[in-house]
C-alpha positions in Angstrom: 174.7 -110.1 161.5 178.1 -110.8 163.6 181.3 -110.1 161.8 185.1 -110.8 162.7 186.3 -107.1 163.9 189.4 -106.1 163.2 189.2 -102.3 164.4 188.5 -100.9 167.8 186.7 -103.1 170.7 184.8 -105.8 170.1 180.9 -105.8 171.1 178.6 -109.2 171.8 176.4 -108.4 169.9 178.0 -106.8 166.8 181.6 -109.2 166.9 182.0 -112.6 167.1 184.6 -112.5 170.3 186.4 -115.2 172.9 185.8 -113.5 176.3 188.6 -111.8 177.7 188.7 -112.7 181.0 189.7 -116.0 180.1 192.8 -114.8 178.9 193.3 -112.5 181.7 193.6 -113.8 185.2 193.6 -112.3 188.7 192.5 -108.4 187.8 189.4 -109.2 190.1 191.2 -110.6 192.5 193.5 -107.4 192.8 190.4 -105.3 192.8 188.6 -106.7 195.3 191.6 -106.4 197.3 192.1 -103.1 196.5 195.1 -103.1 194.3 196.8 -100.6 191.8 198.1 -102.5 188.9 199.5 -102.8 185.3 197.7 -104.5 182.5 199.8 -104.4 179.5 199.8 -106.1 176.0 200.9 -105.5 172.6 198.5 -103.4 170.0 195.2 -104.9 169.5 195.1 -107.9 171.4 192.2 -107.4 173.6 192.9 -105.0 176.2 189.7 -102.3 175.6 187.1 -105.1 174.9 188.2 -106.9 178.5 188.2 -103.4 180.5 184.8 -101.8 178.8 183.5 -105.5 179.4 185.3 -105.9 183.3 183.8 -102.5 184.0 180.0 -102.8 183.0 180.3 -107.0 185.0 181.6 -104.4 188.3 179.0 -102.2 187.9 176.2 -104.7 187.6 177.3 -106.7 190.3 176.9 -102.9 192.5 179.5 -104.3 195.4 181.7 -100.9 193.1 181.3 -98.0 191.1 183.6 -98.7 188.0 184.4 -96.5 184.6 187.1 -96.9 182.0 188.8 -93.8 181.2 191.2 -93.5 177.8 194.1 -91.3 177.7 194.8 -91.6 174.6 193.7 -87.8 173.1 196.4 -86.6 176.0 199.4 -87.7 173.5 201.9 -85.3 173.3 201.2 -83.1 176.3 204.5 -83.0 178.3 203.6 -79.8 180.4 201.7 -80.9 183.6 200.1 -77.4 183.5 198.1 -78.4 180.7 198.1 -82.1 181.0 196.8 -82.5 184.6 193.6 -80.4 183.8 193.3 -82.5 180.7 192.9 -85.7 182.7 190.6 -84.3 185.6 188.0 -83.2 182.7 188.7 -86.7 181.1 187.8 -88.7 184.2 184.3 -86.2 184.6 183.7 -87.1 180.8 183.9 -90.9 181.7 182.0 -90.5 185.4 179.1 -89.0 183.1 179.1 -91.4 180.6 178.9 -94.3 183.0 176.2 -92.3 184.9 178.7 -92.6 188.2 176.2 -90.8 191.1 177.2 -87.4 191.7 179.5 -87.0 188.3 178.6 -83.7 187.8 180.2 -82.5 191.5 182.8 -84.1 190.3 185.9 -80.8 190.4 183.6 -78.4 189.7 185.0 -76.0 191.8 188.5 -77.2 190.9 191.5 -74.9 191.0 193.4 -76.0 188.0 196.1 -73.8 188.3 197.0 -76.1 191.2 198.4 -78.8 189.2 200.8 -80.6 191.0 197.4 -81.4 193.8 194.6 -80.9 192.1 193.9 -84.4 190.8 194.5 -86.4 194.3 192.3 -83.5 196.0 189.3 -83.9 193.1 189.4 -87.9 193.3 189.3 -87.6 197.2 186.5 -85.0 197.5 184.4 -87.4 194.9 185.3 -90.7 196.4 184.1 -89.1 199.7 180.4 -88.6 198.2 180.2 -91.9 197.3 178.3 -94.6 198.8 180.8 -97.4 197.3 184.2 -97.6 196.3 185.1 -96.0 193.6 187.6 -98.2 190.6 189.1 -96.5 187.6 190.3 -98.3 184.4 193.0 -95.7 182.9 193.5 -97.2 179.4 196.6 -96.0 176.8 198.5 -95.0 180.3 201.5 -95.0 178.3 200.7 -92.6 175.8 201.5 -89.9 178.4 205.2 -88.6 178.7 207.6 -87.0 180.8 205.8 -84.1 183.4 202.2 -84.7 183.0 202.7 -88.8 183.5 205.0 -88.1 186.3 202.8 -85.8 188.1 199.7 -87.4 186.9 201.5 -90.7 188.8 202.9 -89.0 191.9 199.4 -87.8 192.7 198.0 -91.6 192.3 200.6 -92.8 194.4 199.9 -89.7 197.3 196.3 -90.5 196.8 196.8 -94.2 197.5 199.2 -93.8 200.5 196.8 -91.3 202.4 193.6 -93.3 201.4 193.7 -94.6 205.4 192.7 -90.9 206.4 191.6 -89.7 203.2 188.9 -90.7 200.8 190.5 -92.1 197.4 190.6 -94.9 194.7 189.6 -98.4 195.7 191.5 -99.9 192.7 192.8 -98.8 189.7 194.8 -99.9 186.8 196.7 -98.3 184.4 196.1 -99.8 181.0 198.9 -99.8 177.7 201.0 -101.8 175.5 204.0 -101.4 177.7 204.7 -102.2 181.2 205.3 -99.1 183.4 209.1 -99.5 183.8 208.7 -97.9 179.7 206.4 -95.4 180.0 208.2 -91.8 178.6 208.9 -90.1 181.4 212.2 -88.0 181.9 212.6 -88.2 185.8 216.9 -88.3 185.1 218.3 -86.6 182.2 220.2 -90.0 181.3 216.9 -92.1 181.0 214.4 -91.8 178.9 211.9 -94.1 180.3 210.6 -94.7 184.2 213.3 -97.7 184.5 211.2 -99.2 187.4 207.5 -98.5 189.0 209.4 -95.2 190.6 207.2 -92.7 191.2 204.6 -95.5 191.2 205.9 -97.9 193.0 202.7 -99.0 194.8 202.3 -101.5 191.6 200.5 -104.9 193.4 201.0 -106.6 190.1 201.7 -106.4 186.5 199.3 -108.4 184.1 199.2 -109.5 180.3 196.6 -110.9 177.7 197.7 -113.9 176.7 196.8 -114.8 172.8 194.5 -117.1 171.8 195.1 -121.1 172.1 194.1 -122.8 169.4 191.3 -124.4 170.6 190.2 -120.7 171.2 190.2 -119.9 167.6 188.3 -122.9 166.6 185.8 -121.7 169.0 185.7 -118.1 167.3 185.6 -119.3 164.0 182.6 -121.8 165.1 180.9 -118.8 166.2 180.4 -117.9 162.6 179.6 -121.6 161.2 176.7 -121.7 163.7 175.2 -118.5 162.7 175.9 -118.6 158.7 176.8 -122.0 157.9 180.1 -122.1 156.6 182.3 -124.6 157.5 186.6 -123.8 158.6 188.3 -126.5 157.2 190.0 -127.9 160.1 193.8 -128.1 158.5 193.0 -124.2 157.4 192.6 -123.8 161.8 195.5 -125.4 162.1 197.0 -123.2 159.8 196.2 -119.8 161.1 197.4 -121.2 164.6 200.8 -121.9 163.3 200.9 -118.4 161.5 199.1 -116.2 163.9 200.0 -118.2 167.0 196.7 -117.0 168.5 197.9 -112.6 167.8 194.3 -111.6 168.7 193.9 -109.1 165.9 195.5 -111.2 163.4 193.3 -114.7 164.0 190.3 -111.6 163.4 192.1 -110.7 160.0 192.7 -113.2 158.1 188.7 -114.6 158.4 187.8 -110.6 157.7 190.3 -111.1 154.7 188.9 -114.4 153.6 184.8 -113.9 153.9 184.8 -110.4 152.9 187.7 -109.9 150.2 188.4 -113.3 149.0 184.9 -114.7 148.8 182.4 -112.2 149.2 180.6 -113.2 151.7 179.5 -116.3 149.9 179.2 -118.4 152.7 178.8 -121.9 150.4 182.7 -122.3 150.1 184.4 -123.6 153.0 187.3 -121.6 154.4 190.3 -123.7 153.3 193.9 -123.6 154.4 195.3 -121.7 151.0 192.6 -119.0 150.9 194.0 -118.2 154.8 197.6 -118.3 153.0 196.0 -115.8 150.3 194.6 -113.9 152.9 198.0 -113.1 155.0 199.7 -112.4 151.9 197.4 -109.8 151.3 197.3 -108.5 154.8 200.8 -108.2 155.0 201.3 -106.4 151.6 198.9 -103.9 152.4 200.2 -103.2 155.7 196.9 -102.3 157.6 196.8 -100.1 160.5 197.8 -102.6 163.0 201.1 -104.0 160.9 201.7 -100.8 160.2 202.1 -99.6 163.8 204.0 -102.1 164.7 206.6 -102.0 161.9 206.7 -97.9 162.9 208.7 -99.0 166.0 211.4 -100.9 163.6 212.8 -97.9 163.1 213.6 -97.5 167.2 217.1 -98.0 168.0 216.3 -100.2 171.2 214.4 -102.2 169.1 217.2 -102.6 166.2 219.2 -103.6 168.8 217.0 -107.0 169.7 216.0 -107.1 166.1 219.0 -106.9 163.8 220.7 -109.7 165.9 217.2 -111.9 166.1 218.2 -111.4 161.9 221.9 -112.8 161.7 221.1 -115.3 164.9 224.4 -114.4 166.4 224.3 -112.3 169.4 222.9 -113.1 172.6 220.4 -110.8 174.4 220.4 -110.0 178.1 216.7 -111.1 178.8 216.6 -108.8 181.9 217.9 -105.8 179.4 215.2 -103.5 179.0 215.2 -103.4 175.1 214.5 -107.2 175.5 211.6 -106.2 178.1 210.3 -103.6 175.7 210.6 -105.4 172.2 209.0 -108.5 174.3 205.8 -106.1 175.3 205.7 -104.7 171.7 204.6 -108.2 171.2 207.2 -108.2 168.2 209.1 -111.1 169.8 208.4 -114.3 171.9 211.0 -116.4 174.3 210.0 -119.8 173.8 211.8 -123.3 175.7 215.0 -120.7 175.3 214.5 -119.2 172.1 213.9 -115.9 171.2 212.3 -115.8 167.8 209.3 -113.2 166.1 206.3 -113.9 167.9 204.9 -115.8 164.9 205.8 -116.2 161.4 203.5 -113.6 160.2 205.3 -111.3 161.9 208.4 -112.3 161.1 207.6 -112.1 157.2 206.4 -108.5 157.6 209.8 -107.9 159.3 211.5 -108.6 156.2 209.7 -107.3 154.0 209.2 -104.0 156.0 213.6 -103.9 156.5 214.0 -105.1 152.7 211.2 -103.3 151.1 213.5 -100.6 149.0 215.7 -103.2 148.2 212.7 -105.4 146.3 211.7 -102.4 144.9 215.0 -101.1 143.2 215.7 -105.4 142.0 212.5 -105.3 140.6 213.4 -102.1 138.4 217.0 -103.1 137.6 216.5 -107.0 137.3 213.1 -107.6 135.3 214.1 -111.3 134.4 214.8 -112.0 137.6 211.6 -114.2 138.1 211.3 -118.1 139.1 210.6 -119.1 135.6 214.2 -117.7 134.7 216.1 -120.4 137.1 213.7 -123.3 136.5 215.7 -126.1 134.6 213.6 -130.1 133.9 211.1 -129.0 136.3 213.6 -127.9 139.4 215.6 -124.6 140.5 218.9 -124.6 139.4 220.4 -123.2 142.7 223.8 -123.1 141.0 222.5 -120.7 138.5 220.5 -118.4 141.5 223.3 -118.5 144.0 225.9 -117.5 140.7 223.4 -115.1 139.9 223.4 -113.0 143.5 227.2 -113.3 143.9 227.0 -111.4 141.0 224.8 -109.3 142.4 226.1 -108.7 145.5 229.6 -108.1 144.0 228.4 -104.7 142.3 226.0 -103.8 144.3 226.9 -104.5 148.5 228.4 -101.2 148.8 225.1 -99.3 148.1 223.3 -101.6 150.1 225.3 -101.1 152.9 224.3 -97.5 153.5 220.6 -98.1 152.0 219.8 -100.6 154.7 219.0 -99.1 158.1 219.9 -102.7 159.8 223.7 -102.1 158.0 225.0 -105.5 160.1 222.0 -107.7 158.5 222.6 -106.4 155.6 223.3 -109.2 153.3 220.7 -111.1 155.1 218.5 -109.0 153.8 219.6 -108.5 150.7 219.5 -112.1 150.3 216.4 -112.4 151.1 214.8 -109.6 148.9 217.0 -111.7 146.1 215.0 -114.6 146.6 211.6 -113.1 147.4 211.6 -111.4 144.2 212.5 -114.9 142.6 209.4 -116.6 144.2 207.5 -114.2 143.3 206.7 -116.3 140.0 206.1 -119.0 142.3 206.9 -120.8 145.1 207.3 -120.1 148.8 210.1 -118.6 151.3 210.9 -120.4 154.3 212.5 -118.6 157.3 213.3 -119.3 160.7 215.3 -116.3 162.4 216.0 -117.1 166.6 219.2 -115.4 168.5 222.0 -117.6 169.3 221.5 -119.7 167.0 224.4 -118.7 165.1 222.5 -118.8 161.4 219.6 -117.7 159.3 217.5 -120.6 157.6 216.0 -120.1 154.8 214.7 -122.0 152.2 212.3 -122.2 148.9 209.8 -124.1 148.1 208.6 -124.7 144.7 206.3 -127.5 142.8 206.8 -129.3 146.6 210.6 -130.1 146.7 212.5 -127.7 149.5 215.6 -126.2 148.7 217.7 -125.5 151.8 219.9 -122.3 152.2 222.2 -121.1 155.2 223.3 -117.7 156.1 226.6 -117.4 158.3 229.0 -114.4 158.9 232.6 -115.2 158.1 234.2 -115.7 161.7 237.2 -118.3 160.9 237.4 -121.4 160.3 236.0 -123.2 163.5 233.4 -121.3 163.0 232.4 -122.1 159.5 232.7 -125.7 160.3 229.9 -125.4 162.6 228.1 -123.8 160.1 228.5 -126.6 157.8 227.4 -128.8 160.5 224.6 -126.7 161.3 223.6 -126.7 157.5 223.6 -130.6 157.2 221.4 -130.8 160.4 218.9 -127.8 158.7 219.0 -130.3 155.2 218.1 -133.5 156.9 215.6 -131.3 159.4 213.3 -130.7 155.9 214.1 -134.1 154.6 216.5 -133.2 151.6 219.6 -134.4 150.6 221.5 -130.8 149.9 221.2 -127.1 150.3 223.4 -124.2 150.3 225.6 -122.5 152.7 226.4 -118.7 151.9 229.2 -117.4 153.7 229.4 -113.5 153.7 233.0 -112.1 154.5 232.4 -108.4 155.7 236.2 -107.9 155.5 237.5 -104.8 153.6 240.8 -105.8 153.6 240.1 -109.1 150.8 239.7 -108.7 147.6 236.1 -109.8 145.6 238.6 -112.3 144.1 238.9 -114.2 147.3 235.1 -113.2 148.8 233.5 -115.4 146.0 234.0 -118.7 145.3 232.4 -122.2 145.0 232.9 -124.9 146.5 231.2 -128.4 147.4 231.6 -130.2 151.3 230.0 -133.2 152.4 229.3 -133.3 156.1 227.1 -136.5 157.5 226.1 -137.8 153.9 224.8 -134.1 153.1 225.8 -132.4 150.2 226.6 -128.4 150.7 227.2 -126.5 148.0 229.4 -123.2 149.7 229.1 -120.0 147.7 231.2 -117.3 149.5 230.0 -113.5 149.0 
């Protein structure tokens, strides 16, 4: 019986699986050229199952020898006295599991004291026995760091440069979730990453996994209909496309989530669009492995710095900058027709919940009536008494917020927005859309199918808080209402509370705003 993987490669005949190499193009092309290249993506999108798959297609077709090779044990191994060794008996591991000819005279008389040679002289002496050319598949590249990646690429690139006179590697890519220019290696005391393909400049190419389309994850999900039966409610596809936008790992989970956990395995129920909702709200509360990692590298500075202005949609972000490049190949971020947003909402929940976790928790403990039922007046919110309620809040408790939160310039965003998850949390549902440059935060609730609009903006003068009420009355008539709420948050010291909070009502383009200053 098939099953929807969500840990390690997927197999044929164990997985239900879209190929890879539909979502990878021109890594045959650069092999039968003889290319070095880059194949990077973010965490669990593919990249093992294409490789493992790419290598055993290479080896049957017998025009190459081919083997993948993981890294991934030599974490942590700076010193290229130890490191270098490390990967020469990796590489004879791999040539002996992929039964490679001659694998076992592969550096067995190798001086590994000789570490700065001994991997470009090993290669050549083995590529020499061989009666085809020889391609290596180095996956988790990245996870080595400063001498042994620096030596372990200088003698890839001194290897590929005398291959003319000298037997060496047809083709070989090095494998990870970020492009070389970030690999860890501390070749100038003022930069802690490679900056360019220097001292592996012979890069033909870099290439990504692209996610899956949507008509991709109907396919996947048909997989399991023809073998069990049960039917994916088209609308509930449709749904995990706008979610997930086709994150590999996350399209896996929520079917995992709903067949296993949610229905137990009874395949008579149809998959339907709120037991996929049910599903990511599990996922993302239990923070698995993969949200996990990914919400680990949060706590990077480089990252904060594309992040926390994605968060108050004010700054703009040098796209060429390479915290941009290396938030964009955490797959944490997408630029889309302009726009840099999270690459899809699911992410962008477990951002904020992740940032503003401690803040929930402590409200929870210090507020317990603050629940949807407590602002619920003839069947609606009463935003009035909410928005009354957290400039209350805010009042006495900014200050300790301010040094709690490690994103100290979203801030009240985030406070704001632990406010009102904790409220919906007796029902109802958060909207959010978070994009740099745009010069706001939406948000909005939803509860018993009416929308209640809310705007974040930073005090910046008065020009600028007219366009926020401008940009307010186009978010109001964007979901079809006819008011919402525009929060102003003044991080001056110098006012008093007295003239931080206060109410107001504005009517721009027949929308009524109801301004409540914090």
């Amino acid at each position: 019986m098939r099953y929807f993987n969500v840990a390690g490669p997927c197999f044929k005949n164990e997985h239900y699986m879209i190929d890879a190499k539909e979502r990878l193009h021109g890594a045959e092309q650069l092999i039968d050229m003889g290319q070095y290249f880059v194949i990077h993506a973010a965490r669990q999108t593919g990249k093992t199952t294409f490789l493992k798959d790419l290598a055993d297609r290479i080896n049957q077709e017998g025009k190459c020898y081919c083997f993948y090779c993981s890294l991934e044990s030599l974490q942590g191994i700076i010193d290229e006295k130890i490191g270098i060794p490390q990967i020469v008996g990796k590489i004879k591991w791999s040539l002996q599991i992929y039964k490679i000819p001659h694998w076992e005279n592969f550096a067995k008389d190798a001086n590994s004291d000789d570490f700065a040679s001994v991997l470009q002289i090993e290669l050549s002496k083995y590529c020499a026995l061989l009666d085809k050319p020889l391609v290596i598949f180095f996956d988790e590249a990245d996870c080595l760091s400063n001498g042994t990646l620096i030596n372990f690429l200088r003698q890839l690139r001194n290897g590929y440069i005398d291959r003319v006179t000298a037997s060496f590697v047809h083709s070989l890519a090095l494998v990870g979730m970020r492009n070389i220019r970030d690999y860890k290696g501390q070749i100038r005391n003022e930069r802690e990453t490679l900056g360019s393909a220097s001292p592996f400049n012979i890069v033909k190419k870099s290439l990504t996994l692209t996610n899956f389309t949507k008509q991709e994850i109907a396919e996947l999900y048909a997989q399991h209909t023809a073998e069990q039966g049960q039917i994916f409610d088209p609308d509930a596809v449709e749904f995990v496309w706008q979610q997930t936008q086709g994150q590999p790992w996350l399209v896996n989970a929520i079917a995992n989530e709903v067949i296993d956990e949610l229905l137990g395995w009874n395949y008579t129920k149809p998959v339907t669009t709120e037991l996929c909702r049910l599903a990511i709200h599990n996922i993302v509360l239990r923070r698995d492995v993969h949200i996990d990692s990914l919400l680990e590298r949060l706590k990077e500075e480089r990252v904060q710095r594309v992040i926390e202005p994605m968060i108050l949609g004010e700054s703009s972000i040098d796209v060429l900058s390479d915290d941009y490049q290396y938030v964009k190949d955490l797959g944490l971020i997408k630029e889309e027709n302009g726009k840099i947003t999270p690459a899809n909402p699911v992410y962008s929940e477990v951002i904020i919940r992740t940032l503003n976790w401690n803040t929930q928790r402590i409200i929870t403990s210090n507020t317990p009536d603050l629940t949807m039922p407590h602002y619920i007046k003839n069947g609606q919110i009463d935003m009035n008494f909410l928005m009354t309620d957290f400039q209350q809040f805010w009042r006495e408790n900014s200050e300790i917020w301010g040094e709690m939160i490690r994103y100290t310039e979203a801030a009240p965003h985030l406070v704001l927005m632990a406010f009102l998850q904790r409220v919906i949390n007796g029902g109802g549902l958060i909207l959010r859309e978070m994009a740099i440059d745009t010069g706001r935060t939406d948000l909005g609730i939803v509860y018993d199918g009416k929308k209640y609009p809310i705007e974040i903006k930073l005090w910046k003068g008065e020009q600028y808080y007219q366009r926020g009420l401008s940009q307010t009355a186009k978010y109001i008539d964007g979901l079809g209402c006819q008011e919402g709420v525009l929060a102003v948050v003044n991080r001056s010291k110098e006012l008093s509370w007295a003239e931080k909070i206060y109410q107001k009502t504005e009517t721009i383009d027949g929308k009524t705003i109801f301004v409540y200053g914090l």
